[in-house]
C-alpha positions as CSV (number, residue, x, y, z in Angstrom):
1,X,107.6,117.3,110.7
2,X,111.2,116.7,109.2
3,X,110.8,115.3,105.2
4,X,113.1,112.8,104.0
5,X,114.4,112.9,101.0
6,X,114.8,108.9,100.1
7,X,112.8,109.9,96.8
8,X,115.8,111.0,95.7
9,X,117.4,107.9,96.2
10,X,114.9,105.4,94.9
11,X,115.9,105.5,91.1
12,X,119.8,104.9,91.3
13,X,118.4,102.1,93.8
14,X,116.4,100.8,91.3
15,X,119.3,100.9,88.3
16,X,121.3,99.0,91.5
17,X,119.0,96.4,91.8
18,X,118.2,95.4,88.5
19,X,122.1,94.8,87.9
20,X,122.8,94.0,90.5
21,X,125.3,96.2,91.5
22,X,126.1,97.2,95.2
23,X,125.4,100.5,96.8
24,X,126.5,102.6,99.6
25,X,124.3,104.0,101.8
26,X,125.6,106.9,103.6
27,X,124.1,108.1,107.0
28,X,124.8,111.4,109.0
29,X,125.1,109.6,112.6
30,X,126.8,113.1,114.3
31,X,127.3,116.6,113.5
32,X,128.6,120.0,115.5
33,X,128.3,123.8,114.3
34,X,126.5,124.7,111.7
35,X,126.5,121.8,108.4
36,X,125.0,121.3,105.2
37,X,122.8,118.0,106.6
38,X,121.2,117.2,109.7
39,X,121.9,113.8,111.5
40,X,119.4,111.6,109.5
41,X,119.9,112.8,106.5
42,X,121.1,109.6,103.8
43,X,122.8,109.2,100.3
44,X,123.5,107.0,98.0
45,X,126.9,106.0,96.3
46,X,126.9,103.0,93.6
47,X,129.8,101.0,92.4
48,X,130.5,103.4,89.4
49,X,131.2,106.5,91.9
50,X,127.4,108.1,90.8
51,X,125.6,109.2,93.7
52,X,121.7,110.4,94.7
53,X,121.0,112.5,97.9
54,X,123.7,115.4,99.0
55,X,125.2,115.7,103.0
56,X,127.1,118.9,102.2
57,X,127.2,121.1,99.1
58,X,129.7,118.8,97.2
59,X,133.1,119.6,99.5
60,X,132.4,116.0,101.1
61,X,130.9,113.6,97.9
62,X,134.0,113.1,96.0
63,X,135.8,111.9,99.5
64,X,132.4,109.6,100.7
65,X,133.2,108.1,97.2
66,X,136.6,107.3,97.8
67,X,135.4,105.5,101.5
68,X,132.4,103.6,99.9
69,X,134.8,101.5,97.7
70,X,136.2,99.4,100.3
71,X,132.7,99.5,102.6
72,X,131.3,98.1,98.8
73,X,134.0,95.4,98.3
74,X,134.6,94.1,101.6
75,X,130.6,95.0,103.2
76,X,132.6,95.9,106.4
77,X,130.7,99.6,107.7
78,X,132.8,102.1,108.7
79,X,132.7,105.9,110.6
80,X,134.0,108.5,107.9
81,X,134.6,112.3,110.6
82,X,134.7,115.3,108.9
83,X,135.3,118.4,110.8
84,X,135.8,121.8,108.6
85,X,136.1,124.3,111.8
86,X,139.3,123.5,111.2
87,X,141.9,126.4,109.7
88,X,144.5,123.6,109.1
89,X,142.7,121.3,107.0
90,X,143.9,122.1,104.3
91,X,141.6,119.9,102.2
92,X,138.0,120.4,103.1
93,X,138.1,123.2,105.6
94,X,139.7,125.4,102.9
95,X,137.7,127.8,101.8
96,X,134.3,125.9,102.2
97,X,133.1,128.2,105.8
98,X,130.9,125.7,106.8
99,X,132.3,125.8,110.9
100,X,130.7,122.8,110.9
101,X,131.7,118.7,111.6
102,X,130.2,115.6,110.5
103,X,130.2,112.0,111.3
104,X,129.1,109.3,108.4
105,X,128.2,106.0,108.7
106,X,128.9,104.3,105.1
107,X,126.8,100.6,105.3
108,X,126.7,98.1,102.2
109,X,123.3,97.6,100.6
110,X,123.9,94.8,97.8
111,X,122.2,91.5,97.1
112,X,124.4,89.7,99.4
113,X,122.5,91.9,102.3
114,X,119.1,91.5,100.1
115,X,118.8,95.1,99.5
116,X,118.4,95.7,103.2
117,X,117.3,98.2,104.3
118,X,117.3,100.1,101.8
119,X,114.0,97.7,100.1
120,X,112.2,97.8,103.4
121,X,112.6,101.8,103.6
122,X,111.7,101.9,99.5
123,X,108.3,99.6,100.4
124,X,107.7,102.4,103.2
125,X,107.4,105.1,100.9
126,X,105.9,103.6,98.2
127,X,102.9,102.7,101.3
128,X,103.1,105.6,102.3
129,X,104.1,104.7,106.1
130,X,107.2,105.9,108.6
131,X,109.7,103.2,109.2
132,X,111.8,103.4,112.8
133,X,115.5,102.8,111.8
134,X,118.3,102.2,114.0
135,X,122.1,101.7,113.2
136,X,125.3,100.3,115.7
137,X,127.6,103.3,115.2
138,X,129.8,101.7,118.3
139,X,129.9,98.4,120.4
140,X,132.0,96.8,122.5
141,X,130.0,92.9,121.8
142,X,132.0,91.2,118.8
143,X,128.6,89.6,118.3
144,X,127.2,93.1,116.9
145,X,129.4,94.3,114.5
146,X,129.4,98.4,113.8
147,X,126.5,98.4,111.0
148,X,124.5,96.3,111.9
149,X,120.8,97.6,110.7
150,X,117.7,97.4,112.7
151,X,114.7,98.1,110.4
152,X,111.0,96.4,110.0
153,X,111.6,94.0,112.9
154,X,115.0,92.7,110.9
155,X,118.8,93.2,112.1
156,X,121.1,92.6,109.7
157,X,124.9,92.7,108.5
158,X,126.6,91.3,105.6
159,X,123.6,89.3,104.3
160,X,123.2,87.3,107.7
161,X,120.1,87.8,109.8
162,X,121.3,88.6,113.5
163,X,119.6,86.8,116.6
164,X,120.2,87.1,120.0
165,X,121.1,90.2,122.1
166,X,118.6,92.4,120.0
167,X,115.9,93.1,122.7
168,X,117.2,96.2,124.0
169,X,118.4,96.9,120.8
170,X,114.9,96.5,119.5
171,X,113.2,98.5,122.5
172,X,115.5,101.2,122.0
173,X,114.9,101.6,118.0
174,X,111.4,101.5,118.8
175,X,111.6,104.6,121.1
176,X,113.1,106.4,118.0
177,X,111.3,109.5,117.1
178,X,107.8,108.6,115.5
179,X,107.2,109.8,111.9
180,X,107.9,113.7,111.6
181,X,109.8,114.1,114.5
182,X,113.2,116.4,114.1
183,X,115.0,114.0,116.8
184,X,117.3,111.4,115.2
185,X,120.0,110.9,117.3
186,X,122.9,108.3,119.0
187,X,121.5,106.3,121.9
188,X,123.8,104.3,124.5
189,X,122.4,100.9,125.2
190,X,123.8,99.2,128.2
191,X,123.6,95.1,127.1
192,X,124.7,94.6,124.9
193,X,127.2,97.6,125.1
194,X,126.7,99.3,121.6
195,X,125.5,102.5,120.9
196,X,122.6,102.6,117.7
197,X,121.7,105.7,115.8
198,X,118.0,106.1,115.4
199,X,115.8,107.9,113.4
200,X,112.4,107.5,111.5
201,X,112.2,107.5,107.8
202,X,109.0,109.9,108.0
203,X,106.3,108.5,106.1
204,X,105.9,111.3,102.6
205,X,103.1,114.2,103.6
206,X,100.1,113.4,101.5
207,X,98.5,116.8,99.9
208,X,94.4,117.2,98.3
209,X,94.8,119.5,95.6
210,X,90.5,120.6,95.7
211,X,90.4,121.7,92.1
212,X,92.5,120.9,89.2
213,X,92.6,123.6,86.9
214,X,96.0,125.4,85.2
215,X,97.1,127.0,88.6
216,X,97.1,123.0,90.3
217,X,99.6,121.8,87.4
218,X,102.6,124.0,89.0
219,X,102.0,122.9,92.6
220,X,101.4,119.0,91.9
221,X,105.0,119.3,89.9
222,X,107.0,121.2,93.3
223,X,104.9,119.0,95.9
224,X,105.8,115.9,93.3
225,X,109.2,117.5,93.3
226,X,109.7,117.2,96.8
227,X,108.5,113.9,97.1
228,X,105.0,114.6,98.4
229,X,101.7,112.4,97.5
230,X,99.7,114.3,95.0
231,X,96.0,113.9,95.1
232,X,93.5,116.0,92.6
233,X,90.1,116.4,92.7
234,X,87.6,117.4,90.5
235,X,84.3,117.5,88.8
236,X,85.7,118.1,85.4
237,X,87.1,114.8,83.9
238,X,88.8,117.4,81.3
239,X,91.0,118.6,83.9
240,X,92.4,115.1,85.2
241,X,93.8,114.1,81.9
242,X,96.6,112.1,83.8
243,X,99.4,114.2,81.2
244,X,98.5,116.9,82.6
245,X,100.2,116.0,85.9
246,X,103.1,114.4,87.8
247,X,103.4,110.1,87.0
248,X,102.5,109.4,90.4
249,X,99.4,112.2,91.3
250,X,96.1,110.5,92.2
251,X,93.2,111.9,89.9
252,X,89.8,111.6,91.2
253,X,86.2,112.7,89.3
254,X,84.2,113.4,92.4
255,X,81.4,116.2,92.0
256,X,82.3,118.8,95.5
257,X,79.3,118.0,97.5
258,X,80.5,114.1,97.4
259,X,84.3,114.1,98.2
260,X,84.0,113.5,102.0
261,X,82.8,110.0,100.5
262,X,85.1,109.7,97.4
263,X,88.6,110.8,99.6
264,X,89.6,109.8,102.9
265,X,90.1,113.8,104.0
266,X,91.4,112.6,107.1
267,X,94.7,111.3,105.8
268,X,96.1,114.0,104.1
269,X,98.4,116.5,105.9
270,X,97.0,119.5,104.3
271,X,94.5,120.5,101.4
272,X,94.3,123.5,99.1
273,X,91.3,124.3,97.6
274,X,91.4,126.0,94.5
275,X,88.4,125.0,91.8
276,X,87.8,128.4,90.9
277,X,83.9,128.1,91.3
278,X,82.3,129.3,94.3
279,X,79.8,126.7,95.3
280,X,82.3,124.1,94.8
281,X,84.9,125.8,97.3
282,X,82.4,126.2,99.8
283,X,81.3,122.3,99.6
284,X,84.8,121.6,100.1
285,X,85.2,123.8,102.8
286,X,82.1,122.3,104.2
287,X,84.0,119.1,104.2
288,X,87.2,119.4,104.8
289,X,85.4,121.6,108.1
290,X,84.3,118.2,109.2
291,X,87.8,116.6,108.9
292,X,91.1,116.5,110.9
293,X,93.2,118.0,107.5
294,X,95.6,120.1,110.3
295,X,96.5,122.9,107.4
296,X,93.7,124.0,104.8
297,X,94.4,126.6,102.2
298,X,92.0,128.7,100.1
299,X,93.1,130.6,96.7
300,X,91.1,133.9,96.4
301,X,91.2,137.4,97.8
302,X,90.4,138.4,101.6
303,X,86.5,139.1,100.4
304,X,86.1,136.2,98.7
305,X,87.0,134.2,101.8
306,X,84.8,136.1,104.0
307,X,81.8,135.5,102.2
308,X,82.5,131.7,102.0
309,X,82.4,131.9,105.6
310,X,79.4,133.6,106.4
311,X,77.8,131.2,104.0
312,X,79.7,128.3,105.8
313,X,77.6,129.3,109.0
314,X,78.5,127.4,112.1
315,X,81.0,125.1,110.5
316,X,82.9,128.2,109.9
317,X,84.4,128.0,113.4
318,X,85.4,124.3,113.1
319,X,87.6,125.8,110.2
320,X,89.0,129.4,111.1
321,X,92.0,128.2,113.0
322,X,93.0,125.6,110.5
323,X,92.7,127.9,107.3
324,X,95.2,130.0,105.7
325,X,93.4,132.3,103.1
326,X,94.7,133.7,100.8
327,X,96.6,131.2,100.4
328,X,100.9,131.0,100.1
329,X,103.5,132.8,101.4
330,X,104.1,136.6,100.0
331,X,106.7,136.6,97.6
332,X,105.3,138.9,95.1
333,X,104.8,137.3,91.6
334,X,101.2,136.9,90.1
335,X,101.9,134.1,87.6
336,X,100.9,130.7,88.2
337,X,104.3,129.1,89.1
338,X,105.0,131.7,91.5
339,X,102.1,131.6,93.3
340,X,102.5,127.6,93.5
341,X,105.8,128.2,94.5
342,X,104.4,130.4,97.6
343,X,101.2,127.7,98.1
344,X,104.1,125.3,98.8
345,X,106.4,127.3,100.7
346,X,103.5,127.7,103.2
347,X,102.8,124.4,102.7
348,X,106.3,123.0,104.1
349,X,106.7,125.7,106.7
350,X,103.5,124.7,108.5
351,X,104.4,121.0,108.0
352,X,107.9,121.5,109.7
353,X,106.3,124.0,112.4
354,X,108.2,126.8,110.9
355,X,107.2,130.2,110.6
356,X,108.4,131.1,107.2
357,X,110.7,134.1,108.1
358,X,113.6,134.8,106.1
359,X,116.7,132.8,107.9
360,X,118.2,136.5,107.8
361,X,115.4,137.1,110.8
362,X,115.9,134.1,112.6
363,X,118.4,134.0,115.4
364,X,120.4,130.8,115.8
């Protein structure tokens, strides 16, 4: 699974929209050697030059900025390269190291374009779905302009709804990489005779936080922080005091033995369970044993896990493969934000189908 970051985004969108100011959404279409961003990855520049979201590690922004005035005056997209392999570029190559090259697509979201798509990818996270999303980064057909968007069965450019032509232009945004994929990526499309960028905005991973004691408050604030769904359980109505957590965390009162029937388990990309109390781990193990959850975590020592699982009987092999106990990475640290800080690290890694080794192990 690849995670957007379009969290990041959302509140300079919303200061945008309710002054209606343009924005600039910027879009890494291309990139060679090693770079900051990945193609895919998306920021946001707004009229006054202050931007959300990062494509390098701030040798590009103050350049972008200078572009996304005239793409924000005139709405005309354009193709900003970058290449800092380089030795005799003498502005961005100097000194940065980065070997790497990028190509930008800079598109104007304003009201003229009715906040496409920039709304539609908004109502996707909010929902909690993927949205397919497809860009004209070349073409050959004056009737489809470079920037033209393809998003929620839409096309648009400059405000005007496109029509005509779009079939294969459709078909092939469709075949973009479904939510979590890593493939985003420039496909030629023969008629019209364009070529679209596509990519999936992946839908935000949704994580069950099975107890909500002290040790949940640090991980609800990183997962929050990385713009996953929060959801808390517990039996304790003292412990889901909504202050105590992230604005946008789900709190549920549900005794243990109940919350196959109070949370749909099978929704969530991965669950920790964490309530401290014995019988009420092993009835959520019980249940999330029964579910599809793909990653489940357990807080406690080695012999605390095994004895959960002898009393979890014949439902402990529906869970073995599934469960990472103890929980988190090893990072050392005993205090509570470090060890949410290594429940999340595992967290991501398994979600992205990493291994977490250090990048110093990992060849290429």
């Amino acid at each position: 699974m690849s995670f957007s970051s379009l969290h990041r985004l959302l509140p300079l969108f919303e200061r945008a929209r309710g002054s209606d100011e343009p924005l600039v959404l910027a879009t890494v279409i291309r990139t060679g050697g090693s770079t900051y961003a990945k193609p895919g990855a998306q920021m946001l520049i707004a009229a006054d030059g202050e931007y959300a979201g990062l494509l390098s590690g701030g040798c590009l922004e103050g350049d972008l900025r200078e572009h996304a005035r005239g793409v924000a005056r005139t709405g005309d997209a354009r193709i900003v390269s970058y290449d800092l392999r380089s030795t005799t570029d003498q502005i961005f190559g100097l000194g940065a190291g980065c070997e790497g090259a990028m190509d930008i697509l800079l598109t104007r979201i304003a009201p003229q374009e009715h906040w496409f798509p920039l709304g539609e990818m908004a109502a996707g996270y909010l929902a909690g779905r993927s949205l397919p999303l497809a860009f004209v980064v070349a073409t050959n057909d004056p009737a489809i302009p470079l920037g033209l968007t393809l998003a929620d069965g839409l096309a648009r450019r400059n405000g005007d709804t496109a029509h005509g032509m779009l079939t294969d232009l459709e078909r092939a945004a469709r075949a973009a990489p479904e939510s979590g994929a890593s493939a985003s990526g420039v496909i030629r499309v023969t008629a019209p005779d364009v070529e679209i960028f596509a990519t999936t905005i992946a839908a935000p991973p949704r994580i069950l936080l099975l107890g909500g004691g002290p040790d949940a408050q640090p991980v609800a604030t990183l997962g929050a922080f990385l713009g996953w769904r929060v959801t808390i359980v517990d039996h304790r109505s003292t412990y889901l005091s909504p202050g105590r957590f992230p604005s946008g965390a789900t709190l549920i009162e549900s005794r243990a033995v109940d919350v196959a029937a109070a949370v749909p388990l099978n929704e969530f990309s991965a669950a920790i369970v964490m309530s401290h109390h014995l019988d009420s781990d092993l009835a959520y193990l019980r249940a999330l044993a029964g579910s599809t959850v793909p990653y489940v975590g357990l807080l406690g020592p080695a012999a605390r896990r095994e004895k959960l699982l002898v009393d979890l009987g014949a439902d402990a092999q529906k869970l073995r493969s599934r469960l990472r106990a103890p929980v988190g990475l090893d990072i050392g640290g005993r205090a509570p934000e470090s060890i949410a800080l290594s429940i999340v690290g595992e967290v991501h890694a398994v979600l992205a189908g990493r291994g977490g080794r250090p990048f110093s192990e990992v060849n290429g």
